[in-house]
C-alpha positions as CSV (number, residue, x, y, z in Angstrom):
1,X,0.0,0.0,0.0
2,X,1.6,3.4,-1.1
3,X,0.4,6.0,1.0
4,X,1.4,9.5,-0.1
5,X,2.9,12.1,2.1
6,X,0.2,14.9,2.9
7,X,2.4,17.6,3.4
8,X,3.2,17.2,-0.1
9,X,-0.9,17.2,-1.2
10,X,-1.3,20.2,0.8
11,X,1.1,21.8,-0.8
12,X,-0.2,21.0,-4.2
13,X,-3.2,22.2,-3.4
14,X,-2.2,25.1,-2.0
15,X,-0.2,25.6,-5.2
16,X,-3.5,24.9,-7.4
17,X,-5.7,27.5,-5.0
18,X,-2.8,30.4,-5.6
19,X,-3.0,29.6,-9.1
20,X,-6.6,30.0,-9.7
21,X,-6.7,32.9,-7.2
22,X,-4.4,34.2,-9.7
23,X,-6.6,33.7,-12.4
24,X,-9.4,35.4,-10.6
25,X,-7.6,38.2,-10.0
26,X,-6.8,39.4,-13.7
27,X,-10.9,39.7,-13.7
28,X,-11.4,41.6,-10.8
29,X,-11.0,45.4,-11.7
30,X,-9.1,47.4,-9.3
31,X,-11.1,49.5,-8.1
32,X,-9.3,50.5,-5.1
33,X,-10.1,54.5,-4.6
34,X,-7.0,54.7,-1.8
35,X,-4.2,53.6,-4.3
36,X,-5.9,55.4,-6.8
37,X,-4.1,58.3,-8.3
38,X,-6.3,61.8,-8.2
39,X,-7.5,62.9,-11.2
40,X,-6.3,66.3,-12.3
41,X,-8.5,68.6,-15.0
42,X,-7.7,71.4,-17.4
43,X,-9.9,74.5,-17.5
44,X,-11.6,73.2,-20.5
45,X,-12.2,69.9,-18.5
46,X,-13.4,71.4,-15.3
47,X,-16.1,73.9,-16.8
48,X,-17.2,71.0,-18.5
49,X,-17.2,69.1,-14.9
50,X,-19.1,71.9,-13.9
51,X,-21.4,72.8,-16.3
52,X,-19.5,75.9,-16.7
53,X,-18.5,78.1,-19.4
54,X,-15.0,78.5,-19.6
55,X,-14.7,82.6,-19.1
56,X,-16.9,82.0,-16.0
57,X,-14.8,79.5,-14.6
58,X,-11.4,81.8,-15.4
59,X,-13.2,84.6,-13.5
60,X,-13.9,82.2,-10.9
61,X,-10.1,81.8,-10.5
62,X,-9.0,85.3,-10.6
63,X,-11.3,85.9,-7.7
64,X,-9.7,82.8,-6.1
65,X,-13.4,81.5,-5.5
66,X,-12.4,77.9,-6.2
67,X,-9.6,75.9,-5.7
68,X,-6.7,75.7,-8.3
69,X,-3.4,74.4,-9.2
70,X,-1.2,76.7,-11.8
71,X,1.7,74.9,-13.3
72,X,3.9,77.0,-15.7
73,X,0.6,78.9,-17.6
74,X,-1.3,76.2,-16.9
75,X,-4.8,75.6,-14.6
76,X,-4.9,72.2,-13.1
77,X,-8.1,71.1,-10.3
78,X,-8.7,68.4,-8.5
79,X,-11.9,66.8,-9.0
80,X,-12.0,65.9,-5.5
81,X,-11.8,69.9,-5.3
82,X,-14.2,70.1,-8.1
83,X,-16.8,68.5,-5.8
84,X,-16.3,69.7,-2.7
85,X,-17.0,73.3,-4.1
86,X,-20.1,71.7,-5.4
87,X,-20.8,70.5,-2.0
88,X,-20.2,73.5,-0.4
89,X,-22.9,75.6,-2.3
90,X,-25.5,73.1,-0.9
91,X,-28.7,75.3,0.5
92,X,-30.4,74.1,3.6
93,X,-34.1,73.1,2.9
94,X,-37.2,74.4,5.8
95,X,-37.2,71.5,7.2
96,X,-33.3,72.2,8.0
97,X,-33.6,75.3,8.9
98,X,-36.8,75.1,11.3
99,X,-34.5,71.9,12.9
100,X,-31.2,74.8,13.4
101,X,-33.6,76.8,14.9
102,X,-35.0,74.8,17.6
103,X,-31.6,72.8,18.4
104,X,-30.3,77.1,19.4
105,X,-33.4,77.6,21.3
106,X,-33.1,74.8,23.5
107,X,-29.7,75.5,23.7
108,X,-29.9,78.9,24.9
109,X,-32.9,77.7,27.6
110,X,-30.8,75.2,29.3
């Protein structure tokens, strides 16, 4: 009776798994946003982004209303930057106002 060493099966199979998981892997995009490079715009880019025309969006820099990167004549954004100025301009509905409003109230009775 041969018996075979099972070390030596565990190992093969080991070796099979990592193989396939290899396989799998090409598949899977890599979606990873932390690795992920940012993603830099051009003015023409960013208005687009924006919905913007591009004049607007160079008076927009002048007045250093929105974030901006200048590399030799250049204008570079972010769109992380891009969307956190669209975030900012966010307007607070009734119903988030009327809640401000009480949360001070209480506030200023306690």
């Amino acid at each position: 009776m041969l018996t075979t060493n099972p070390f030596t099966e565990i190992s093969e199979r080991l070796d099979k798994i990592d193989q396939n998981l290899l396989y799998l892997k090409e598949f899977i995009p890599n979606n990873s946003k932390e690795n992920a490079p940012e993603k830099y715009k051009n003015i023409s880019q960013a208005a687009q982004f924006l919905n913007l025309a591009v004049p607007t969006l160079y008076t927009m820099v002048s007045k250093k209303q929105i974030k901006f990167y200048k590399r030799t004549k250049r204008l570079y954004f972010l769109e992380s930057d891009l969307l956190e100025f669209i975030r900012i301009g966010k307007k607070k509905s009734i119903s988030e106002i009327e809640e401000e409003v009480d949360n001070n109230l209480n506030k200023e009775r306690k």
